[in-house]
C-alpha positions as CSV (number, residue, x, y, z in Angstrom):
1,X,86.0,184.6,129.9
2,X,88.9,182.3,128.7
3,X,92.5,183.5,128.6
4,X,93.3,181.1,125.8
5,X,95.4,183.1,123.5
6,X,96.3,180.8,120.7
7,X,98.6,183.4,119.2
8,X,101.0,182.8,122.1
9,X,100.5,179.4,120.9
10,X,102.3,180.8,117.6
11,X,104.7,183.3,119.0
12,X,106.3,180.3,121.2
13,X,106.9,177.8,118.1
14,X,108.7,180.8,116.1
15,X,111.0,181.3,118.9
16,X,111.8,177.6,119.5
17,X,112.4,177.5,115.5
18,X,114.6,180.6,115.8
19,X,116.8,179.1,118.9
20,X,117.0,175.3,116.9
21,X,116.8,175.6,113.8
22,X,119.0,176.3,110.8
23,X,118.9,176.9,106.9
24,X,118.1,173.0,106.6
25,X,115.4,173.0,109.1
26,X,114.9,172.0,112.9
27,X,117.9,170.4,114.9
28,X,116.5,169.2,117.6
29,X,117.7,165.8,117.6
30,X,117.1,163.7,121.0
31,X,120.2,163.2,123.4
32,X,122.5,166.4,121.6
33,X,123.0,169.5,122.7
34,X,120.4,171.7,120.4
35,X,117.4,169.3,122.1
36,X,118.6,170.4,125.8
37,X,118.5,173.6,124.6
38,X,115.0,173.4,123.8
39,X,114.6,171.8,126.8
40,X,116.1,174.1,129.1
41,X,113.9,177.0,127.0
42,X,111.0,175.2,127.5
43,X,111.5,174.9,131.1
44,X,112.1,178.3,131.9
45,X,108.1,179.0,130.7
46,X,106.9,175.9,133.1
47,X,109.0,177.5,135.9
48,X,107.7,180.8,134.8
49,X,103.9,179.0,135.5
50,X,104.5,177.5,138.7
51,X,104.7,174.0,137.5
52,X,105.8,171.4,139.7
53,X,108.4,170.1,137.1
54,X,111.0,167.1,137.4
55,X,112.5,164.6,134.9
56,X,111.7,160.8,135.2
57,X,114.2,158.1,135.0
58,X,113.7,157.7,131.2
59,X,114.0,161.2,130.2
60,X,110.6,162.2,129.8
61,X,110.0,165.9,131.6
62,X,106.7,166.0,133.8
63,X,104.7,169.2,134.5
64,X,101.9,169.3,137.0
65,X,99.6,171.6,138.0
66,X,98.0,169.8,141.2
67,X,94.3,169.2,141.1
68,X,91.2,168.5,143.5
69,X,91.6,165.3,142.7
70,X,94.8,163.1,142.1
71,X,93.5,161.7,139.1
72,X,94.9,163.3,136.2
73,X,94.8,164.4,132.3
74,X,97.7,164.1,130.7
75,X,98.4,166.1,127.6
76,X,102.0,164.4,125.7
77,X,104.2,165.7,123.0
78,X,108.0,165.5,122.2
79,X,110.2,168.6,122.1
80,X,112.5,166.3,119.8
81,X,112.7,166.5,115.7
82,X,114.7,164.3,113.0
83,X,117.5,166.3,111.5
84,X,116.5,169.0,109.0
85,X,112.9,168.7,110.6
86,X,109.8,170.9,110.0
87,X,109.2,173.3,112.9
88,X,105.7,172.1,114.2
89,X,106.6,168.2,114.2
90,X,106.1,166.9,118.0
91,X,106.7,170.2,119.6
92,X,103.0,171.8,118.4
93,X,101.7,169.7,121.0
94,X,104.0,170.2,123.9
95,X,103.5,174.6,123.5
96,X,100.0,173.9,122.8
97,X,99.4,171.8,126.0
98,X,101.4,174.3,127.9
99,X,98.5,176.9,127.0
100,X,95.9,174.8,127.8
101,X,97.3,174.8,131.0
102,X,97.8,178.7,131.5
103,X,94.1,178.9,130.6
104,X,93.0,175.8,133.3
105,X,95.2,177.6,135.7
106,X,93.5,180.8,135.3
107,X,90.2,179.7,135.4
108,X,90.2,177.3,138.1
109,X,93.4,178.3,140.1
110,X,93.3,174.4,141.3
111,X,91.5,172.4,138.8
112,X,88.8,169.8,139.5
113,X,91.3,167.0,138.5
114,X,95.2,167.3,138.2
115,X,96.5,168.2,134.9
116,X,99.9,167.3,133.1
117,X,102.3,168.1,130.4
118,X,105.1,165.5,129.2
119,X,107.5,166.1,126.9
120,X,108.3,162.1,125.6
121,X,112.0,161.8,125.5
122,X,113.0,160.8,121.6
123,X,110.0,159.7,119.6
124,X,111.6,160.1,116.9
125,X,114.7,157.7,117.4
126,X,116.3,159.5,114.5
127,X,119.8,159.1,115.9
128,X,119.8,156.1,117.0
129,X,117.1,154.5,115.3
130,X,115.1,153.8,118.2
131,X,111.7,155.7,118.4
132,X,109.0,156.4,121.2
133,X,112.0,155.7,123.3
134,X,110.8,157.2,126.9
135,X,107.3,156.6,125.8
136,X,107.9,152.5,125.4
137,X,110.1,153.0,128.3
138,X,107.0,153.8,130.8
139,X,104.8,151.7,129.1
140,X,107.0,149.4,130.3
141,X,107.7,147.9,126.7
142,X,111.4,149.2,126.2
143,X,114.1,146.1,126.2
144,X,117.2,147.4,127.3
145,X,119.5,144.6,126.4
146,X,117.8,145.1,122.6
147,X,118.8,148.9,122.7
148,X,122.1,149.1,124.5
149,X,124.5,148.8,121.5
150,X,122.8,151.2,119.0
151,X,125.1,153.1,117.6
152,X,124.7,156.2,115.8
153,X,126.8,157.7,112.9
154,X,130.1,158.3,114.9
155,X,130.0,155.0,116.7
156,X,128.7,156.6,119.7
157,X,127.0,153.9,121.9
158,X,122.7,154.6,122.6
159,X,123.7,153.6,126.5
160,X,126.8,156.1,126.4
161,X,124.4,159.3,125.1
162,X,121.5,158.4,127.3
163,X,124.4,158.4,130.4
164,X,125.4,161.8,129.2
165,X,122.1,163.3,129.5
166,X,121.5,161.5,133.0
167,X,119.4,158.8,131.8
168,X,120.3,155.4,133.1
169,X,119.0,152.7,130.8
170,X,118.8,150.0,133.2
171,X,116.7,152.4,135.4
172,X,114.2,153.9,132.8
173,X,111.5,151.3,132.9
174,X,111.2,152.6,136.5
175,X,109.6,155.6,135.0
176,X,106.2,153.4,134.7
177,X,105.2,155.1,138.2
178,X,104.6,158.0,136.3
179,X,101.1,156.8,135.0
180,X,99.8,155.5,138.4
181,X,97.2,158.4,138.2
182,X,97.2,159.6,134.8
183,X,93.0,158.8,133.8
184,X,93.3,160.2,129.9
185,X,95.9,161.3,127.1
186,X,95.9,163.8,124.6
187,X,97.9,164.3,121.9
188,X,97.8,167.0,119.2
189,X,100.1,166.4,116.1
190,X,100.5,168.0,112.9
191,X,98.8,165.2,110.2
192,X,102.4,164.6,108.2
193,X,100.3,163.3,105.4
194,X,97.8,164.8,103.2
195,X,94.5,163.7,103.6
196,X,93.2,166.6,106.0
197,X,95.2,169.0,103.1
198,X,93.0,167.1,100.2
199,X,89.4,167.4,102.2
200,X,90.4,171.1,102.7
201,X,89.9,170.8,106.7
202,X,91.9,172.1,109.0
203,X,91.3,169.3,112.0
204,X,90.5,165.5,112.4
205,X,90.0,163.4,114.7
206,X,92.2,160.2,114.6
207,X,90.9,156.6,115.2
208,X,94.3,155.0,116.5
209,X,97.4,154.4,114.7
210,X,98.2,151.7,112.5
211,X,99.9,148.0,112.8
212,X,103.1,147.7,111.6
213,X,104.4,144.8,109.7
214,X,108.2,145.1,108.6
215,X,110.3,142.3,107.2
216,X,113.2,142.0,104.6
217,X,113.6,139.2,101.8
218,X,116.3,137.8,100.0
219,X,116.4,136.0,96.7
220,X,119.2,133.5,95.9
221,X,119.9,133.1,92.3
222,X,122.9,132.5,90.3
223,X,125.5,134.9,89.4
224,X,126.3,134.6,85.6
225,X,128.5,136.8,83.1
226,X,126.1,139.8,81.2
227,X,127.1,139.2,77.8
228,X,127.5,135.1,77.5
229,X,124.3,133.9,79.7
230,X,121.3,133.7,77.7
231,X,117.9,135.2,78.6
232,X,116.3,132.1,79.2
233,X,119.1,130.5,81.4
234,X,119.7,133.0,83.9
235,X,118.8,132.5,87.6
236,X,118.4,136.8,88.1
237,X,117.3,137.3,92.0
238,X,116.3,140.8,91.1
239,X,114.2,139.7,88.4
240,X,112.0,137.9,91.1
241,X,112.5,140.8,93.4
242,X,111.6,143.6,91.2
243,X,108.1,142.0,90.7
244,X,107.1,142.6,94.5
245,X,107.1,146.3,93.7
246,X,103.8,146.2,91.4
247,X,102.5,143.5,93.6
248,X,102.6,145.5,96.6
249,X,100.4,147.8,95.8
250,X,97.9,145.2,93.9
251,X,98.0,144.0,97.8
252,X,96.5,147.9,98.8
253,X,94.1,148.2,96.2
254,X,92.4,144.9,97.8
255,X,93.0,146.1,101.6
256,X,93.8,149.2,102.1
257,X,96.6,150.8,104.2
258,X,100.2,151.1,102.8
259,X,102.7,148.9,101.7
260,X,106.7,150.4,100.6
261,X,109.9,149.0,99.3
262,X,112.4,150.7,101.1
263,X,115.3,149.4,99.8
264,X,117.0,147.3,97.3
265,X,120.7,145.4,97.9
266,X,122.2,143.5,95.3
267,X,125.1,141.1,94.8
268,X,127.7,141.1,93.4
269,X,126.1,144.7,92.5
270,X,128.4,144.7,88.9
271,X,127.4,146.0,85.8
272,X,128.5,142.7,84.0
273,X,126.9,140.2,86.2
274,X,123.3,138.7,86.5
275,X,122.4,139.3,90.4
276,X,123.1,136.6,92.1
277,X,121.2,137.9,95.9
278,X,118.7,140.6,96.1
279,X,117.4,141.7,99.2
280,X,114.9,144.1,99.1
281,X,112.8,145.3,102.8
282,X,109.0,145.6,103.2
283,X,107.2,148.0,105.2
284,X,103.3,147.4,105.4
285,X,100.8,149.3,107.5
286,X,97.3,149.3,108.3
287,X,94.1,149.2,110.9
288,X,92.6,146.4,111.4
289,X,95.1,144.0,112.4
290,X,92.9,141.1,110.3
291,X,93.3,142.6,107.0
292,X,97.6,143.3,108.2
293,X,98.4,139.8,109.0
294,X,96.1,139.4,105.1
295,X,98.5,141.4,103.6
296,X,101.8,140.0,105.0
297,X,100.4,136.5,104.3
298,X,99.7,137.2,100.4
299,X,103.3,138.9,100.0
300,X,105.1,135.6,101.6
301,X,102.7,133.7,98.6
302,X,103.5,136.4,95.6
303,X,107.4,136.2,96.6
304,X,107.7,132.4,96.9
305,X,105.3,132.7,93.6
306,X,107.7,134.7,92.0
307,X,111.1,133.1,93.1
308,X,109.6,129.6,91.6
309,X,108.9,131.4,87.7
310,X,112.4,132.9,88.2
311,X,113.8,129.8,89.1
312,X,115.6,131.0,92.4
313,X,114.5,131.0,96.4
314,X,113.6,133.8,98.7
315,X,113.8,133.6,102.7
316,X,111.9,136.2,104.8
317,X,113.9,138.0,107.6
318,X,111.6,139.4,110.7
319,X,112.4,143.5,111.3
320,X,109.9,144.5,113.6
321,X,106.5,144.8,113.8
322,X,103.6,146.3,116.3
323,X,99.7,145.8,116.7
324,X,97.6,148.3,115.9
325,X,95.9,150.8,118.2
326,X,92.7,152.0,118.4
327,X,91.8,154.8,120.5
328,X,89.1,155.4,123.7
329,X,86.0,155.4,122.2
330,X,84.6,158.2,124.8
331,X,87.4,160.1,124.2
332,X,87.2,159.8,120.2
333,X,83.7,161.5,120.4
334,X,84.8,164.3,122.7
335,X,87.7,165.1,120.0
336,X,85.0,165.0,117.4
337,X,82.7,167.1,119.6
338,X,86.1,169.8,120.2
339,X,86.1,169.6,116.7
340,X,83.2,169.9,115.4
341,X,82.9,173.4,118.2
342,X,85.6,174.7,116.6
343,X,85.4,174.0,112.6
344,X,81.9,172.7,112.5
345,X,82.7,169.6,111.1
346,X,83.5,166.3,111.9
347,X,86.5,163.9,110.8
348,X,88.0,160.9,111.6
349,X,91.2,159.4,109.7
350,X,93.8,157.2,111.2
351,X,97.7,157.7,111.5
352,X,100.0,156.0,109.2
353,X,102.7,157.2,111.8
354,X,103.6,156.1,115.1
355,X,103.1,158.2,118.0
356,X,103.7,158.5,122.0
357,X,99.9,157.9,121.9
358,X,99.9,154.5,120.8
359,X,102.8,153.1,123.8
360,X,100.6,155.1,126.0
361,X,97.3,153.6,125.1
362,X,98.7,149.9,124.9
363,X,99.9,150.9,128.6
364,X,96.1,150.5,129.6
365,X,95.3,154.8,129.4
366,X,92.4,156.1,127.8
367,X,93.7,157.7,124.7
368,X,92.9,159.9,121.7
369,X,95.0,162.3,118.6
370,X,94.5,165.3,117.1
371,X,95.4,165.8,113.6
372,X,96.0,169.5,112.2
373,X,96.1,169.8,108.2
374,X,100.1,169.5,107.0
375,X,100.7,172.0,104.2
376,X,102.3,170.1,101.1
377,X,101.1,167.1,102.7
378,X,104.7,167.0,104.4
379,X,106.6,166.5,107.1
380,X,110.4,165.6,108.3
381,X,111.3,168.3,106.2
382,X,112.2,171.7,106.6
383,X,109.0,172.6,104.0
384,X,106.8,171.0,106.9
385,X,104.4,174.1,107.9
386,X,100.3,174.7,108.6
387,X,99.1,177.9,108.2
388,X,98.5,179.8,111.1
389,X,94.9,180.1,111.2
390,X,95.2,176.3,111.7
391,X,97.7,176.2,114.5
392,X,95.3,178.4,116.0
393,X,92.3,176.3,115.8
394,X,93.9,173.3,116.8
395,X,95.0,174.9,120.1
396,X,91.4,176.1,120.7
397,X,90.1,172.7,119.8
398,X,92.6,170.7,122.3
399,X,91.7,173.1,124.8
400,X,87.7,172.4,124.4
401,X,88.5,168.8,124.3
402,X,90.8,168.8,127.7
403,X,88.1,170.6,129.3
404,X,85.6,167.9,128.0
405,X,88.0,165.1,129.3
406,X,88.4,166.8,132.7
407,X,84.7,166.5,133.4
408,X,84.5,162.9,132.2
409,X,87.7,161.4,134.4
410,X,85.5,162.9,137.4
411,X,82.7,161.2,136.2
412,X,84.8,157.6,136.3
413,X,86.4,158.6,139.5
């Protein structure tokens, strides 16, 4: 008979919302004092287990529960949340995990293969900008000479707050040992979107997350008085800029994915003068890495299409970008099977967020998501929620999968 008591499941997030969160919502930003909290809270019910627990040298918090065999399932989440956060983000996975592993425990006493919990150090990079920090870090990604100098709101430096909290940045790609045995990964996340919410489901299975293209682009016109320049003679950078927005999502309706404006800067930024330099920033997101480097090809050709009728220039400026990453086949139909046990039904979508999952999987681990519906469709809020019934279900359904997954990494072994 399984002691899996999803209700715990429950009980757990509502204390951890009680202990860090406010009016706004949760404050569990990485590297500050309300995320050790959690941490140290979340501790005591590892200790309380009989975990073998220890921090690496990126931050990340390991707990094992030793095995038969040294090869291991991982299960990954991140205690951490942006400020005036929902209460499920990241952390639905870490308390979910942990009671899939009071259930292996108390079935097997020691399990066929060695099962772990991490809780990722800042995925979210919400103060400092940086996500999947300790994530990137043991993938073995992470530049430290590119992260260093991040400074947050107060001018504290991202080397300085790592230092407080023990965490050596020069010393956190050594965390890669970590993974030497680690044979799968699971990760359960709330959807953040509302695609599970429209479908009326309650669980999905996700395909891998999607490729990241993000650039900014300036246009260079002329700066001309408002009331003495002439329609027809003006050089107006935002003119040319403004007609990415429409075009944008023309670029969707072909591909797919998602494409956003983020922002708009313009110069001199005066109510009496034709804008002289607009730059406005890009975000575009999809799949199938074909069909991204489509879509960032057709936006260079609209702007430089656009900056010609307005008769000023544009020059692109690299952000950042990232493949996309598609997750274990094997492990994508055991998810679907978990699933499909659980709700009797079958879904697969793919994240429009970045995840843990994807540095992990790029890192060379078999991979796969769990999605649980989002109420509202919302998340990075303090509205963020899932009904319980769901929460439930998705704690039953990681638990069928990780016991699915356990079988299979002794069948590789």
């Amino acid at each position: 008979m399984s002691t899996l008591n999803p209700k715990r499941t429950v009980a757990e997030l509502k204390d951890l919302r009680r202990l860090t969160a406010d009016e706004l919502g949760a404050q569990r930003v990485a590297w500050t004092d309300t995320w050790l909290e959690a941490r140290a809270w979340l501790r005591e019910k590892l200790d309380a287990l009989g975990l073998e627990t220890h921090k690496d040298e990126a931050g990340n918090v390991w707990s094992t529960l030793k095995g038969k065999s040294e090869k291991s399932l991982l299960i990954g989440g991140h205690m951490d949340s942006v400020p005036n956060g929902g209460w499920l983000d990241g952390c639905l996975n870490v308390m979910a995990g942990l009671e899939v592993i009071r259930r292996i425990k108390d079935e097997y006493g020691i399990p066929p293969v060695t099962v772990q919990l991490v809780d990722w150090a800042d995925e979210e990079g919400a103060r400092f900008g940086r996500s999947l920090f300790g994530s990137s870090s043991c993938a073995g990604t992470m530049k430290p000479d590119e992260e260093r100098n991040r400074t947050d709101k107060e001018g504290i430096r991202f080397e300085d707050a790592l230092k407080r909290c023990g965490v050596d940045i020069d010393k956190a790609h050594l965390s890669h040992k970590e993974l030497k045995n680690v044979a799968a990964h699971l990760e359960l996340h709330v959807e953040q979107g509302p695609v599970l919410l429209d479908l009326d489901l309650p669980l999905g299975t996700v395909l891998g997350t999607y490729g990241v293209e993000r650039h900014a682009m300036t246009f260079y016109g002329q700066a001309a008085h408002s009331g003495s320049t002439p329609m027809n003679r003006r050089k107006d950078a935002f003119l040319a800029a403004a007609k990415m927005s429409p075009e944008i999502y023309r670029i969707t309706d072909r591909h797919g994915g998602v494409c956003t404006i983020g922002s708009v800067t313009t110069k001199p930024g005066i109510v009496t003068s034709v804008v002289e330099e607009c730059r406005i920033t890009l975000d575009q997101r999809i799949l199938d890495a074909d069909k991204l480097a489509t879509m960032l090809r057709e936006a260079k050709e609209a702007s430089e299409r656009f900056a010609k009728e307005g008769n000023v220039t544009v020059k692109w400026e690299h952000l950042w970008s990232i493949s996309p990453e598609h997750f274990h086949p094997d492990l994508l139909q055991f998810c679907d099977e978990a699933i499909k046990e659980t709700c009797g039904y079958i879904k697969r979508l793919p994240s429009g967020p970045l995840h843990d999952a994807a540095e992990v999987s790029k890192a060379g681990i078999p991979t796969v998501m769990m999605f649980t519906q989002s109420l509202h469709g919302i998340s990075h809020n303090k509205i963020e929620d899932t009904k319980e019934e769901h929460i439930e279900m998705s704690v039953t359904a990681l638990d069928k999968l990780a016991e699915k997954t356990m079988g299979w990494i002794l069948e590789q072994s």
